[in-house]
C-alpha positions as CSV (number, residue, x, y, z in Angstrom):
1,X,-61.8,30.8,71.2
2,X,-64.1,31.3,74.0
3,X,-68.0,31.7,74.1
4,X,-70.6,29.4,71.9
5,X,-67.7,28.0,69.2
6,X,-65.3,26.5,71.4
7,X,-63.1,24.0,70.0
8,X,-62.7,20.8,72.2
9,X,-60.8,17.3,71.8
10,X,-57.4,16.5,70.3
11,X,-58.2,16.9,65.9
12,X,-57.6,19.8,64.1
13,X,-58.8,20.3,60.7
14,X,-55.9,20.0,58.5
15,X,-55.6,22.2,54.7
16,X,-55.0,19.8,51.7
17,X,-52.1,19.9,49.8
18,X,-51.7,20.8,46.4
19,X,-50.3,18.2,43.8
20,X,-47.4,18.4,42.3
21,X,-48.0,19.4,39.1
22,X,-43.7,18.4,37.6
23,X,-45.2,14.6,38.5
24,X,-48.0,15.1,35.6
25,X,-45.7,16.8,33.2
26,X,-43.2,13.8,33.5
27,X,-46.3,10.9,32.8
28,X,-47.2,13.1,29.9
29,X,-44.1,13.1,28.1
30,X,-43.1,9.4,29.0
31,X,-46.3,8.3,27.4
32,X,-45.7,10.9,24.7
33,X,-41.9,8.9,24.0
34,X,-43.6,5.5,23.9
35,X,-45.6,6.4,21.3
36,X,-43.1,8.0,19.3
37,X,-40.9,5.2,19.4
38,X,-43.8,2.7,18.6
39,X,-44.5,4.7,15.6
40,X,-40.9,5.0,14.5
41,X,-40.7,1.2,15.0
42,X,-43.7,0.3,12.5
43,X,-42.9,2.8,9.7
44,X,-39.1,0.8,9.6
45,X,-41.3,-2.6,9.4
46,X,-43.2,-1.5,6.8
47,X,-40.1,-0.7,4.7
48,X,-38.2,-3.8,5.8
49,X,-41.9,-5.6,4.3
50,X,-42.1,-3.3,1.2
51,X,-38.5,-3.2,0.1
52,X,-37.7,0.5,0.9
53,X,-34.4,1.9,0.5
54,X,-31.5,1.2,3.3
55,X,-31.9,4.7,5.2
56,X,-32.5,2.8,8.0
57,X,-28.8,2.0,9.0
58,X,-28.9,3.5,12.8
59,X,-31.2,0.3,13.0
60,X,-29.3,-2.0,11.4
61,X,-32.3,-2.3,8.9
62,X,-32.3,-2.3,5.2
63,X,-28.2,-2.4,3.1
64,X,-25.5,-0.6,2.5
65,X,-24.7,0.3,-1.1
66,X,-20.9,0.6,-0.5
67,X,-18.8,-1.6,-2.7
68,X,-16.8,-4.2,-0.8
69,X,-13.5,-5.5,-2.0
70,X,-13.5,-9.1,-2.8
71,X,-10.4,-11.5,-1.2
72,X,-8.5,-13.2,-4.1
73,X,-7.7,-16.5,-4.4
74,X,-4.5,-17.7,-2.1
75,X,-2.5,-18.6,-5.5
76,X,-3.6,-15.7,-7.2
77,X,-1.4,-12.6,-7.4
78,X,-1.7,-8.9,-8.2
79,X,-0.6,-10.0,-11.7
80,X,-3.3,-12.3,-12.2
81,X,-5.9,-9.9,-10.4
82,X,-4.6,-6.9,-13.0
83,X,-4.9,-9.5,-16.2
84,X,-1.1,-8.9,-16.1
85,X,0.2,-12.3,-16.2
86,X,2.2,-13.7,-19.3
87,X,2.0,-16.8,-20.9
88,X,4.8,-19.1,-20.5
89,X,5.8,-19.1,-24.3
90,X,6.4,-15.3,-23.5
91,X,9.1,-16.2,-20.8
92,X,12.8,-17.1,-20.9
93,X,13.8,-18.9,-18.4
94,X,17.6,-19.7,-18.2
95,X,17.8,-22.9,-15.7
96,X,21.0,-23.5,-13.6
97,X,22.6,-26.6,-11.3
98,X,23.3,-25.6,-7.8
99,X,23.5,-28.9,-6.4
100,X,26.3,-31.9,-6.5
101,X,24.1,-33.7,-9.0
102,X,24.9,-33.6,-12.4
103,X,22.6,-33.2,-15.1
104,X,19.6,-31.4,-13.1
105,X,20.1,-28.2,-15.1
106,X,19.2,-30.2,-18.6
107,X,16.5,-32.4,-18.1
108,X,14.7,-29.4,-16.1
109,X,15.1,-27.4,-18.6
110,X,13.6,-30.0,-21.3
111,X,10.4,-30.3,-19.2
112,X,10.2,-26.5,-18.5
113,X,10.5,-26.4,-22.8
114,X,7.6,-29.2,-22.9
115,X,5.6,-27.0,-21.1
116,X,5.8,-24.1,-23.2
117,X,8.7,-22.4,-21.9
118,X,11.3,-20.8,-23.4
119,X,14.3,-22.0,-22.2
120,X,17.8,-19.6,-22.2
121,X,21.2,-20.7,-20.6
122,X,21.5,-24.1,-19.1
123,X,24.5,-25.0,-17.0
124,X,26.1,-25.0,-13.5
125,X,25.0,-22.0,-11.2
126,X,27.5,-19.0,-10.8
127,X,29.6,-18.9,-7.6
128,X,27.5,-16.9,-5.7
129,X,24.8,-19.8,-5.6
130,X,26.2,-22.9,-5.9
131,X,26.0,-25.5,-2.9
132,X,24.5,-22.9,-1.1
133,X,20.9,-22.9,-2.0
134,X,19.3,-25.4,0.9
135,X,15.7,-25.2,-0.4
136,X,14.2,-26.7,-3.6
137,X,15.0,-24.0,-5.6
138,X,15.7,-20.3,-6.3
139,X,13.7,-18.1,-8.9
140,X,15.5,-15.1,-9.6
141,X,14.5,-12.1,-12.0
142,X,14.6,-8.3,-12.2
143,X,12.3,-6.1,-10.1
144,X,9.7,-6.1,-13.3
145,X,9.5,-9.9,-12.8
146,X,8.0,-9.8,-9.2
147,X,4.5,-9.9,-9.9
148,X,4.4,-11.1,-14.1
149,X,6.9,-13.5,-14.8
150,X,7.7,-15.2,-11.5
151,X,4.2,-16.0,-10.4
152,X,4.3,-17.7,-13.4
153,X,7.6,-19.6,-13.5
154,X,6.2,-20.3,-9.8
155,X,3.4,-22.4,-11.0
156,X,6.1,-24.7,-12.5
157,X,8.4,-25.2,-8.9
158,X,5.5,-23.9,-6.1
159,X,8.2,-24.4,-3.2
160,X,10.7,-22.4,-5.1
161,X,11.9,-18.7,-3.0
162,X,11.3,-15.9,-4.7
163,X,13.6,-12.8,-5.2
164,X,14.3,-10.2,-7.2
165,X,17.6,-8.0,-8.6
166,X,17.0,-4.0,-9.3
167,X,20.2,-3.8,-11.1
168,X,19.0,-6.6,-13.2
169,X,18.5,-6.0,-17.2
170,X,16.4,-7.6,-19.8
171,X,13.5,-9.9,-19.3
172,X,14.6,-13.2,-18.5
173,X,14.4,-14.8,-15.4
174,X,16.5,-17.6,-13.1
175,X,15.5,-21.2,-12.0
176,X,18.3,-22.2,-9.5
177,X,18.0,-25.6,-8.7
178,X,18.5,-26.6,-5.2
179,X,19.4,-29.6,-2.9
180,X,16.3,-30.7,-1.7
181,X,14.8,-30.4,-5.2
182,X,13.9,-33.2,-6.6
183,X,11.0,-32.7,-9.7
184,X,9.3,-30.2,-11.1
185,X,5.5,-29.4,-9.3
186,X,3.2,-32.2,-11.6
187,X,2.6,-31.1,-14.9
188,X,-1.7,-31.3,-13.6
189,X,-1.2,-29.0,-10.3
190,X,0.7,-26.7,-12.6
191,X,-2.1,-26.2,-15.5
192,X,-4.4,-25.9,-12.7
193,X,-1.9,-23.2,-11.1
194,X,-1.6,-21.2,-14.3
195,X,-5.7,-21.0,-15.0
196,X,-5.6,-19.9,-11.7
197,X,-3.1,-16.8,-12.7
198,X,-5.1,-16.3,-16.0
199,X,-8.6,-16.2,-14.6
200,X,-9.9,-12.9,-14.0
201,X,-10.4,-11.7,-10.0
202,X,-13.3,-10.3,-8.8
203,X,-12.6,-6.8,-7.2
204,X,-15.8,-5.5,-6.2
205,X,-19.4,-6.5,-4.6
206,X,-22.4,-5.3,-3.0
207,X,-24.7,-6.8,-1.2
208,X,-27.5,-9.5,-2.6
209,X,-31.1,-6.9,-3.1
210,X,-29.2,-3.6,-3.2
């Protein structure tokens, strides 16, 4: 520009520019979270405080209403968790001799009797068995047995192997005697075995204030 308005030295006036208006919208809605979350925070204290129902579970706060099994007892068995087990004066148990030593067979059997058993065969075990069972003992009994009658003889010989015959008839079940036997489990451990059996299992809980 020429004439009166000429424009001298090195500075130019310079145009302002605009803010950014995304910048504002993003503060807004971060402040606009924070309280949200604050508020969402004190409405779960206040039910925590004021014993509100457990809707709360994304939090972790307030309890679950669904019913939780409970474990049973290590000695316990589906028999004694159903109510299922028999007394022993509703068992026959025959008892037979696998071992070398004589006389095993009858004096077991007397203390099994003692004990409110009823006591079947007594004699030497069948070919199948005899000298050949390593272990204290054998119980044997049909595939009803497994979890009535067995856990029950059990109580009575707690080292004893288990097992079972499917083609097996009637009701009665087996003590083979075995080498490393040597007495029946003590006549104490075994009343406390059998309450054990006979006391009812707890099968379901929820949890404590629900």
């Amino acid at each position: 520009m020429g004439g009166k308005y000429r424009i001298t030295g090195d500075k130019y006036p310079r145009m302002r520019p605009h803010r950014r208006r995304g910048r504002l919208v993003v503060v807004v809605v971060a402040c606009g979270a924070v309280l949200g979350v604050a508020g969402w925070g004190t409405l779960q204290l206040i039910d925590v405080f004021t014993g509100g129902g457990g809707t709360a579970t994304a939090a972790g706060v307030g309890c679950s209403t669904k019913a939780t099994k409970a474990s049973p007892a290590a000695s316990a068995s589906p028999a004694a968790a159903a109510g299922a087990a028999p007394k022993p004066a509703q068992i026959t148990v025959n008892v037979f001799n696998a071992t070398t030593r004589s006389g095993l067979a009858k004096t077991t059997a007397d203390e099994l009797k003692k004990r409110g058993f009823k006591i079947g065969e007594v004699g030497n075990a069948t070919k199948q068995y005899d000298k050949k069972v390593t272990g204290t003992g054998i119980l044997l009994g049909p595939a009803a047995s497994l979890n009535t009658s067995l856990p029950v003889l059990a109580t009575q010989l707690t080292t004893a192997e288990r097992r079972t015959d499917a083609a097996r008839a009637g009701t009665a079940v087996d003590l083979i005697i075995g080498n490393q036997f040597k007495a029946l489990t003590s006549p104490t451990a075994s009343v406390e075995a059998l309450s054990a059996l006979a006391a009812p299992q707890p099968t379901a809980s929820t949890k404590k204030g629900c």
